[in-house]
LOMAR-920135 format. One record per residue (C-alpha): residue in one letter; z negated, y, x negated. Coordinates in pm, 1 decimal. Example, Ala and Ser with C-alpha at 12.3 -4.5 7.8 and 13.67 -1.06 7.14 Angstrom:
<recs>
type,pz,py,px
a,-780.0,-450.0,-1230.0
s,-714.0,-106.0,-1367.0
</recs>
This chain:
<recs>
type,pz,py,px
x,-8351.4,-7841.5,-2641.0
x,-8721.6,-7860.1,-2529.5
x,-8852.0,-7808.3,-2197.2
x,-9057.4,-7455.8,-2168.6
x,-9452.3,-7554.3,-2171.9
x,-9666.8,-7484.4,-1869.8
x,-9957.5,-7252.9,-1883.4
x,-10201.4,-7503.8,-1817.2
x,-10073.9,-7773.9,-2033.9
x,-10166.9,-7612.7,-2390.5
x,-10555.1,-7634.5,-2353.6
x,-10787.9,-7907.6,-2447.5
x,-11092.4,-7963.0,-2399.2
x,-11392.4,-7794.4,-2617.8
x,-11676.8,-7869.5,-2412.7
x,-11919.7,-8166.1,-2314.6
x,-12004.4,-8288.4,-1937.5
x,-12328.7,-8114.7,-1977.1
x,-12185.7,-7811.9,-2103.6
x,-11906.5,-7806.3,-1834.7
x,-12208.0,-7848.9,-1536.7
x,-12369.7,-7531.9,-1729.3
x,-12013.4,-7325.7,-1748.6
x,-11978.8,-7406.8,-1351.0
x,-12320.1,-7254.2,-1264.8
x,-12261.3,-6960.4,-1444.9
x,-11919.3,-6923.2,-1243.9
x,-12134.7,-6975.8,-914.3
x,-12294.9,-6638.3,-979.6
x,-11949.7,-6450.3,-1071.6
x,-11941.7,-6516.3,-1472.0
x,-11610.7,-6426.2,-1588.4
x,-11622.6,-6565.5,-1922.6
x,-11790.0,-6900.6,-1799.0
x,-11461.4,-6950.9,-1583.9
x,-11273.1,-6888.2,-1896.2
x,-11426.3,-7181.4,-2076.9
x,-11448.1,-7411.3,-1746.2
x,-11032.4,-7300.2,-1719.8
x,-11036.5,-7388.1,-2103.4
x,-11174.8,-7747.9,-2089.6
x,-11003.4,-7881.6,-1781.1
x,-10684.9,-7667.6,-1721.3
x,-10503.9,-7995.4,-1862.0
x,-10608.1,-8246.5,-1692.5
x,-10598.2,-8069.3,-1396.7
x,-10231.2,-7993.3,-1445.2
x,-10176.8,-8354.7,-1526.4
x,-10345.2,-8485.3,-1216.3
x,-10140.5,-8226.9,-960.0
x,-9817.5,-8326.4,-1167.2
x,-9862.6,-8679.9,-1074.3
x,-9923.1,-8609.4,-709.7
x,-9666.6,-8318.9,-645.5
x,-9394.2,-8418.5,-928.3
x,-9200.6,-8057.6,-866.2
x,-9276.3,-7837.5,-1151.3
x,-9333.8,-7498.2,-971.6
x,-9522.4,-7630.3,-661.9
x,-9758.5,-7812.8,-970.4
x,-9796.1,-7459.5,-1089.4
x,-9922.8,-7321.7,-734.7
x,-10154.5,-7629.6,-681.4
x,-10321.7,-7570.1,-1022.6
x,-10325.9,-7203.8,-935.1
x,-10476.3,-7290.2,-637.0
x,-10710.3,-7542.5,-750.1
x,-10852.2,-7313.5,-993.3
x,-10904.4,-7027.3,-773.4
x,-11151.1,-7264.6,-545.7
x,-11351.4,-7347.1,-850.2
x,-11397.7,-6999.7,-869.5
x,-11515.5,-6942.0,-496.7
x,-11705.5,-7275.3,-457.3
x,-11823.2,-7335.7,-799.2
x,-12175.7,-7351.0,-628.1
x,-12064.6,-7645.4,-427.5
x,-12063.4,-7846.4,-759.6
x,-12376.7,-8100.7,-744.2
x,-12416.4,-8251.3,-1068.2
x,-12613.5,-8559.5,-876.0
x,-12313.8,-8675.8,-686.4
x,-12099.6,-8682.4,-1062.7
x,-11938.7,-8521.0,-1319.1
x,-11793.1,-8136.3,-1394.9
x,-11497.8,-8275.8,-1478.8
x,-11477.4,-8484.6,-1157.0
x,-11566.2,-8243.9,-930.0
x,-11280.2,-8041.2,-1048.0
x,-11049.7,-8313.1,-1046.2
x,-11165.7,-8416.1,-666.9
x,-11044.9,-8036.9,-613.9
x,-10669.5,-8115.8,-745.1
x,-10605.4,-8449.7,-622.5
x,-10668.0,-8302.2,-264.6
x,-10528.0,-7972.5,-306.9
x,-10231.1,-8187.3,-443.6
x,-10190.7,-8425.4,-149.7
x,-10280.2,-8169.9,112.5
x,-9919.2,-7982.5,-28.9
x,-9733.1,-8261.6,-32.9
x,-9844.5,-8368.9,301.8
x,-9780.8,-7975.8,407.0
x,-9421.4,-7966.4,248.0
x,-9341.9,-8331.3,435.0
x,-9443.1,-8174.2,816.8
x,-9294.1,-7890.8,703.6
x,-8981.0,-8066.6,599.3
x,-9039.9,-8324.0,921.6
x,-9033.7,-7972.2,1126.0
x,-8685.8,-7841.2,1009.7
x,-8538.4,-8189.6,1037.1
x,-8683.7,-8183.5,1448.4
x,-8530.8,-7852.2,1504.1
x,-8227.4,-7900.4,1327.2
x,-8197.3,-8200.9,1570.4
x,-8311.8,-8023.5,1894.8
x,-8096.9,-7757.1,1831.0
x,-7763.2,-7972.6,1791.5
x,-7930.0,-8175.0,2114.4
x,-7963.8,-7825.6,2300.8
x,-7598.5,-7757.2,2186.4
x,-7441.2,-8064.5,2311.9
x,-7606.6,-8048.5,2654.7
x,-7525.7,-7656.5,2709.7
x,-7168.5,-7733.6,2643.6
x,-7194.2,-8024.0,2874.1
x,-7407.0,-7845.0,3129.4
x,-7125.0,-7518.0,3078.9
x,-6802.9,-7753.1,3119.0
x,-6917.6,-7887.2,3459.0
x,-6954.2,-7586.5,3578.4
x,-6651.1,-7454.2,3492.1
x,-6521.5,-7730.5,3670.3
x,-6668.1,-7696.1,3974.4
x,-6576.2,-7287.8,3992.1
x,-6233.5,-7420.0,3967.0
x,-6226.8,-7686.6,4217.7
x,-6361.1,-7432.5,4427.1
x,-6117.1,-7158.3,4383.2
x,-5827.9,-7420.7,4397.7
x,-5986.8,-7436.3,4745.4
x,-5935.0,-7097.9,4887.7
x,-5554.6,-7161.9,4786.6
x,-5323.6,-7280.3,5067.4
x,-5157.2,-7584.9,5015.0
x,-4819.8,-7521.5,4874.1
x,-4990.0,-7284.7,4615.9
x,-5231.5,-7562.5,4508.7
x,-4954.2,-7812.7,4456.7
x,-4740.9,-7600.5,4291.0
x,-5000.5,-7526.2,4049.5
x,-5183.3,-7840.8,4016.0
x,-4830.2,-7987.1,3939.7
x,-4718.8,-7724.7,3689.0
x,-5090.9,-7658.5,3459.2
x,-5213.9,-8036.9,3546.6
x,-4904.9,-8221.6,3538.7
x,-4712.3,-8023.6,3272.8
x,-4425.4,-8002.1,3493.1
x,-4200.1,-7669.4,3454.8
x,-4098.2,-7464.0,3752.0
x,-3777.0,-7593.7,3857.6
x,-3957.4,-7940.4,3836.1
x,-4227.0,-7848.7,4099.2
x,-3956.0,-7688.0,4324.7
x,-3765.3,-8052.8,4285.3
x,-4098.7,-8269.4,4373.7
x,-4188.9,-8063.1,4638.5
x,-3812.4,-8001.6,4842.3
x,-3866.3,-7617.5,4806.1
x,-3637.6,-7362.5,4641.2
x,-3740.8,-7293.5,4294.1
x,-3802.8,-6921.3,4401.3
x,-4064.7,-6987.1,4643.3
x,-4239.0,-7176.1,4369.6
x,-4253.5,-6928.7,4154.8
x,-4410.9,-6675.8,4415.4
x,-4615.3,-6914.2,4573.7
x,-4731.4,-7008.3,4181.4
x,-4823.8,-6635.5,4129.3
x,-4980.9,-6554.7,4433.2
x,-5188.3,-6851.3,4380.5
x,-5276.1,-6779.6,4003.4
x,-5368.9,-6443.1,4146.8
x,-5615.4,-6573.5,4368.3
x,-5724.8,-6798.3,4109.6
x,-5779.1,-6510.4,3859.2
x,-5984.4,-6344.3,4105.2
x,-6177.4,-6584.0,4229.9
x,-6280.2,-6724.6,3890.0
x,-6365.9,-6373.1,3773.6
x,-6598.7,-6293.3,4036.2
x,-6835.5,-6562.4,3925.3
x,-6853.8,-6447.8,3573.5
</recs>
């Protein structure tokens, strides 16, 4: 199965240096049909040379798009003295190519930072969020009186059950279980109030 051809890939050259330098000053002053036959002798080789640089096939595309679209606006940049048509235009694509990849790497560099910071700014929030739930409940297990806060440090810290508590502490199992309440209660409340 063969690989769909590009746009820009099909046309060769039909034009000389000297030529080309004519086509481009024509283009300089808006001539349609001289950008037609500068798009005609270099399309190629500009596709080629973006290729080479970018490597993904629809970002190559853009580049070239791109690449031909500042020939059009700065065709009367071109100075013949400092080199060739054909180099000139190829100047254009090498940079236009290596200023997108360098783009698409920041870019890239960007959404790897954030992606980073934000699972940073995640861990530290939960962090940050657990101590102070801590300290709101070492606080309210302060406004409990002292049988309430054994009783339920004992039975939600220490896993024991009810009858347990009432054992470690020498108290009937019924005053446990009120004291237990009330202090949940105030617990309840107390945390509650902060939110």
């Amino acid at each position: 199965m063969s690989q769909p051809r590009s746009p820009w890939a099909g046309t060769r050259p039909r034009t000389d240096g000297a030529d080309l330098a004519t086509l481009l000053a024509r283009v300089a002053v808006g001539d349609q049909a001289a950008f037609e036959a500068v798009y005609d002798h270099v399309a190629a080789p500009v596709f080629g040379t973006v290729r080479r640089v970018v490597r993904d096939p629809g970002l190559t595309e853009e580049v070239t798009q791109e690449v031909f679209v500042e020939v059009w606006r700065g065709a009367s940049r071109f100075d013949a003295g400092k080199g060739s048509p054909l180099a000139w235009v190829a100047t254009i694509a090498h940079r236009r190519a290596v200023d997108r990849v360098r783009s698409e790497q920041r870019s890239a560099d960007r959404d790897r930072r954030a992606a980073s910071s934000m699972i940073a700014y995640d861990d530290v929030a939960e962090i940050v969020e657990d101590k102070l739930d801590r300290e709101r409940v070492r606080r309210c297990m302060g406004t409990l009186t002292g049988l309430q806060r054994e009783a339920v440090t004992l039975a939600y810290y220490g896993g024991y059950t009810y009858r347990e508590v009432a054992g470690l502490l020498g108290v009937p199992a019924g005053t446990v279980s009120t004291r237990m309440r009330d202090g949940l209660i105030r617990l309840r409340d107390c945390l509650g109030a902060g939110r």
